[in-house]
C-alpha positions in Angstrom: 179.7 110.8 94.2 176.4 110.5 96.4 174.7 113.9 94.8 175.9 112.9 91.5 174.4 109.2 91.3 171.0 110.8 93.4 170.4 113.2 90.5 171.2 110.7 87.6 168.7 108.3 89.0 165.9 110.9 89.6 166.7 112.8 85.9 166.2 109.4 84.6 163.4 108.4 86.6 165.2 105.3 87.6 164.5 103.3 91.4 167.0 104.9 93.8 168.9 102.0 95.2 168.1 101.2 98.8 171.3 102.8 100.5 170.5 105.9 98.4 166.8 106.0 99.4 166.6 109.5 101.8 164.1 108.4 105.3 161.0 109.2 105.2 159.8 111.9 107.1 158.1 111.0 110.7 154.5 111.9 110.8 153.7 115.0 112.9 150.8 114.9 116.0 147.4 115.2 114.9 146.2 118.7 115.0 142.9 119.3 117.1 140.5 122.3 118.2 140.6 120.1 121.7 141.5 117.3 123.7 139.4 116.5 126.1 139.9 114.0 129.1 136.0 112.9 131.1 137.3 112.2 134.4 134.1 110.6 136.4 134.2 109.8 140.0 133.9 105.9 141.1 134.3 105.9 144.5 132.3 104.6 147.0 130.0 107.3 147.4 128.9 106.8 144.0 126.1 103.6 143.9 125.4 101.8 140.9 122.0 104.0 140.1 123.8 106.9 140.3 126.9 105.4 138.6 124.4 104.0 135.6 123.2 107.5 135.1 126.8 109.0 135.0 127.4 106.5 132.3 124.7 107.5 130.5 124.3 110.6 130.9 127.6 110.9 129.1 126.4 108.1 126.2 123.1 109.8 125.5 125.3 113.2 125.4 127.7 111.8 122.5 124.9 110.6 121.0 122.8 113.7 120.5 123.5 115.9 116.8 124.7 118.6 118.8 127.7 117.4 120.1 128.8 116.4 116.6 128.2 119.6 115.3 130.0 121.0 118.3 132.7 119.2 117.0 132.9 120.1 113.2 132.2 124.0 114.0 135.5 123.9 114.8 138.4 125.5 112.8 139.9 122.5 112.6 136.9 120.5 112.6 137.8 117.0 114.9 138.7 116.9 118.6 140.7 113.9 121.0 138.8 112.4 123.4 139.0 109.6 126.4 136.8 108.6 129.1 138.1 108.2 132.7 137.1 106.7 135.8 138.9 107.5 139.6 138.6 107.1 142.5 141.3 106.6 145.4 145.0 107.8 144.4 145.8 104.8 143.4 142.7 103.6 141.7 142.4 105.5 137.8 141.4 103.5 135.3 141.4 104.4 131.4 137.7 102.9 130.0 138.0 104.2 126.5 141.6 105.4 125.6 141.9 109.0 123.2 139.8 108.6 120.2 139.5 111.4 117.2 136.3 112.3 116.8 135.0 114.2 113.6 131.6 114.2 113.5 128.4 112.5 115.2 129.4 109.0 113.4 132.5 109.2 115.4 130.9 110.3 118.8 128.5 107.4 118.3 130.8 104.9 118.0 132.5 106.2 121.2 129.3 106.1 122.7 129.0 102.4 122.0 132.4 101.3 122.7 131.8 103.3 126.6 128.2 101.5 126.5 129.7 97.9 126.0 132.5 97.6 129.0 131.6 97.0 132.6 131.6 99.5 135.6 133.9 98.8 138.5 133.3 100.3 141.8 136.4 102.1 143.5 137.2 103.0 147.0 138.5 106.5 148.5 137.8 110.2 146.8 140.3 111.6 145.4 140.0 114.5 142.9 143.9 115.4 142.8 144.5 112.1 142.0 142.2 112.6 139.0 143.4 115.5 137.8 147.0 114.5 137.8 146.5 110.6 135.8 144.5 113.0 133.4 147.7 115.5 133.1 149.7 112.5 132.5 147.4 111.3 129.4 148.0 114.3 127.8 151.7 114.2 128.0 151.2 110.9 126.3 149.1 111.7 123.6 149.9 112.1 120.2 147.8 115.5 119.7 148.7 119.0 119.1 145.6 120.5 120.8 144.5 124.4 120.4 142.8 123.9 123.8 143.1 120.8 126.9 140.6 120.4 129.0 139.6 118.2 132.1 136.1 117.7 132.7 135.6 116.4 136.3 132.6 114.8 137.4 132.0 113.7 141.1 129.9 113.8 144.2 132.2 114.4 147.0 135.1 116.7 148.9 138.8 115.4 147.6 139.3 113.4 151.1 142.5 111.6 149.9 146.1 112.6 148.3 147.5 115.8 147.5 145.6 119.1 148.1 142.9 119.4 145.2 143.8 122.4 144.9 147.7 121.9 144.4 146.8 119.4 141.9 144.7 121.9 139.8 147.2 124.6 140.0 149.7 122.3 138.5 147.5 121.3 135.7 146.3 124.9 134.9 150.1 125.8 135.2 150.5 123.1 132.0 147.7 125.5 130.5 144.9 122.6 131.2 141.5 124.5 131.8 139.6 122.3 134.4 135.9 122.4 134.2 133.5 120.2 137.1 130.1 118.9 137.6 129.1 118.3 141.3 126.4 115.3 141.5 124.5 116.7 144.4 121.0 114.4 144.3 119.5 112.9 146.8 120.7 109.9 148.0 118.6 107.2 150.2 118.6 107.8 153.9 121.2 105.0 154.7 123.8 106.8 152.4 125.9 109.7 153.3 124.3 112.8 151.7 126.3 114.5 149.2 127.4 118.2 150.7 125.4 120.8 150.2 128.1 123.5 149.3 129.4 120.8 147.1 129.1 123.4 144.2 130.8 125.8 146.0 133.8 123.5 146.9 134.0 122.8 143.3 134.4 126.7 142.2 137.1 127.4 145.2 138.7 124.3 144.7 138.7 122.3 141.4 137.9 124.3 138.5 140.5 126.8 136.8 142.1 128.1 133.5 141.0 129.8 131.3 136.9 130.3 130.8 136.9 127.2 133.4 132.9 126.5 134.6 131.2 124.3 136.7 127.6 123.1 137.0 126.0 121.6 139.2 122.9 118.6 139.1 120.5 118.6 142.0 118.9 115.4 140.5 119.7 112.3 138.5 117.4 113.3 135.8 118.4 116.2 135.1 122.4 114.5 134.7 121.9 114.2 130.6 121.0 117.6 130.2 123.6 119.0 132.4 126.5 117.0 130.6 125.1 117.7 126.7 125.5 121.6 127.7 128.6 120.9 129.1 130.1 119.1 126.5 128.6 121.8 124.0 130.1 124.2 125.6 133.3 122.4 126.0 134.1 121.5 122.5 132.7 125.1 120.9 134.8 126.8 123.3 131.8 129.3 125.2 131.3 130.5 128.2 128.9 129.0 130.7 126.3 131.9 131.1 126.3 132.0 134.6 122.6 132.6 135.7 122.7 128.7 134.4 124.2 127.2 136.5 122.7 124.7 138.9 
């Protein structure tokens, strides 16, 4: 009887009553060449110069042409992005939640929305505890990403939680590719002095996956440069030639 009054009423191009009506179909993830979490360091260690310039460096690198036309080389032609800052284990906080970014309109306007909300200073370092909120966000997201990626920025050893190092195996294991730039300025003589195999300690110890990369900045001013080539790289999918790294 059901088939029977469902074809009459679409052969006669009639309104299908509401019990009739078949559900519409849910809508699928969004397809992307890449999601992308920024997970920036916010401990202690990090002052508010040097926490300013992460910020920016990171702004002025969305901002720049090159990024969006990182993003619409791809094959699918839009990535997922979100901006996080960490700290202790305990202390990860979300600043701007996944966006989809197209083009460099898009990037912009992720730009300003990052440029608009405060900074807030946390306490302990603790990369694992970085690396796994950001494993979590993708498990949440809506995405169906060709590539995940975790790009960690900080200026310290892991000194709190879980082994780094178990926390990056775990994420590679979930085929996350974890990328790192160690902050290695100078700092004024009253601050502890970042480590000076700090770049080292991010190749052994936080980076992995697939084509994973580090860089590292030996001075504030050169942090803009060093994050537009690594978002670049990130969102085209290249290697990092190596005699460029810092």
């Amino acid at each position: 009887m059901f088939r029977r009054t469902f074809l009459a009423a679409v052969a006669g191009g009639l309104a299908l009553p509401a019990a009739l009506r078949l559900p519409a179909r849910a809508a699928g993830p969004t397809a992307v060449d890449l999601a992308l979490v920024l997970a920036v360091d916010a401990s202690m260690s990090i002052d508010e110069s040097e926490a300013g310039t992460q910020r920016a460096g990171y702004i002025h690198a969305l901002r720049d042409k090159r990024v969006g036309d990182a993003i619409k080389g791809g094959p699918i032609g839009r990535i997922a992005l979100t901006y996080v800052e960490w700290s202790s284990p305990y202390h990860q906080t979300v600043i701007v939640p996944w966006r989809v970014l197209k083009d460099t309109a898009d990037a912009k306007k992720f730009a300003d929305e990052l440029d608009s909300l405060p900074y807030k200073a946390g306490s302990t370092t603790s990369i694992s505890g970085g690396i796994d909120f950001s494993v979590k966000l993708f498990r949440s997201s809506e995405f169906e990403a060709a590539r995940k990626v975790i790009d960690v920025s900080g200026d310290g050893y892991s000194d709190y939680g879980r082994p780094v190092t178990v926390a990056r195996d775990a994420a590679v294991a979930a085929g996350i590719t974890i990328n790192g730039l160690a902050v290695m300025n100078e700092r004024p003589k009253w601050k502890q002095a970042a480590p000076n195999d700090l770049d080292n300690y991010y190749r052994e110890n936080v980076i992995g996956g697939p084509g994973s990369f580090y860089i590292a900045v030996r001075n504030l001013e050169d942090f803009s440069r060093s994050v537009l080539q690594k978002m670049v790289l990130e969102i085209a999918g290249l290697p990092l030639d190596p005699a460029s790294r810092g």
